[in-house]
N, C-alpha and C positions, 0 to 999 in steps of 0.2 A: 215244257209241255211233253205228254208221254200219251201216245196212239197206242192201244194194243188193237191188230187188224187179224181179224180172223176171215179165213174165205168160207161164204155160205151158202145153204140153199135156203130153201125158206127160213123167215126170222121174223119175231114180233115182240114189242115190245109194248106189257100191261103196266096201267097204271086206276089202282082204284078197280078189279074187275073189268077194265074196256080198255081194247087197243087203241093205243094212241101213234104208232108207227109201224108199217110194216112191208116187207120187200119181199118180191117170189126167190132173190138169188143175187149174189154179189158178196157185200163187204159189211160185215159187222163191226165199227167202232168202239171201243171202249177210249173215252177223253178224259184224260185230266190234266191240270193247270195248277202251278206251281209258282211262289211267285218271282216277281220279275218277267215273267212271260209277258212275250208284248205282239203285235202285229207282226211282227217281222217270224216269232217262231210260228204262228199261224199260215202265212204265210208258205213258209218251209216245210211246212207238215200237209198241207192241201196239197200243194204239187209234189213231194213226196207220196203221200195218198194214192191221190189218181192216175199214176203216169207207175205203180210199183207192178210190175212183172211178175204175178202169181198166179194167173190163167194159164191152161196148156193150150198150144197151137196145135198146127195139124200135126204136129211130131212128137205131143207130146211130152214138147219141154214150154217151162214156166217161164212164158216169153211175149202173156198179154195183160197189158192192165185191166181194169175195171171200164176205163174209157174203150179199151178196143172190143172188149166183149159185149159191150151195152146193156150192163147190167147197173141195181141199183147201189147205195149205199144206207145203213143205219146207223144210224150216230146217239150214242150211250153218253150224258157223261158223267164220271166218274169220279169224286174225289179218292177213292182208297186207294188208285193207282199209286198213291204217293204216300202211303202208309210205310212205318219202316217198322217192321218187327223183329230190330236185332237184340232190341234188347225189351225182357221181361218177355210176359206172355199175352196181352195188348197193347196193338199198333198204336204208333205215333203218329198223328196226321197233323202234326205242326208245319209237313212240308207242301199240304197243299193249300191253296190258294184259297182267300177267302170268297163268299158264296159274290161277293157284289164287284171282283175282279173278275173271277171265272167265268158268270155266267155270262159277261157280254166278248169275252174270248172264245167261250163256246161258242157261241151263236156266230160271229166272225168267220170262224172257222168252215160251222155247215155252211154261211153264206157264200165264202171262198171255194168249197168244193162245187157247188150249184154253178158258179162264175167257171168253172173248168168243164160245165158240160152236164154235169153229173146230176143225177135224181135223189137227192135225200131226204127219207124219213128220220124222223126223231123221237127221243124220249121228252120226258118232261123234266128240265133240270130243278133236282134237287127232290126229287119224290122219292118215294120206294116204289121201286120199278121192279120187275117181274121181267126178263128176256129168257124167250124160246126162240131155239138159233138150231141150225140142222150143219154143225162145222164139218165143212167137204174139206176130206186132205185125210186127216186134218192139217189146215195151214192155219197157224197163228204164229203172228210177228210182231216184234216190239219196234216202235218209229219213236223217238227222241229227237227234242229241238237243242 
């Protein structure tokens, strides 16, 4: 499983012309699922998630989670996170996961962060989704299970 976590201020994600998720500030998502992923790297990726030190405190070092700032999260998910474009000039998505593994690990997953506290919005798995995100830092990080 592969998190790319971007820290945000506002973010919305369209699907079809109308938001279907949307946070003032926090953690933008991007999920994909690969197979063999099971409960256990969900698991490890939610508390990974929530507990990850990319907020600044009063000193201005990156030393609060999502949890300590009280902010939201959105969650994208993604199969191209798993695209390999080493060879030729279109990706290979043989390595992610198919649509009826993935999407009940997605969902797992937002439900796992919600069970840690946390407020998530979401997209709609497997649409063509449209995300407008406001990346503060910029901070974007890659989490692997």
């Amino acid at each position: 499983m592969r998190v790319v976590v971007q820290r945000s201020g506002p973010a919305k994600v369209w699907v079809d012309d109308r938001v279907v998720g949307a946070i003032d500030g926090g953690l933008v998502l991007l999920v994909g699922v690969t197979h063999g992923d099971t409960e256990r790297d969900v698991d490890y990726l939610a508390e990974k998630t929530a507990h990850l030190r990319i907020f600044e405190d009063e000193s201005d070092k990156m030393n609060r989670s999502v949890l300590d700032v009280g902010l939201s999260i959105l969650s994208i998910s993604q199969f191209t996170l798993y695209g390999d474009c080493r060879k030729g000039r279109r990706p290979n998505f043989m390595e992610a996961a198919s649509p009826h593994l993935a999407e009940p690990l997605y969902d797992s997953f937002n439900q796992a962060l919600r069970r840690r506290g946390l407020t998530v919005a979401t997209g709609v798995f497997g649409a063509m989704m449209k995300v407008e995100l406001v990346n503060d830092g910029p901070v974007t990080l890659l989490l692997e299970s």
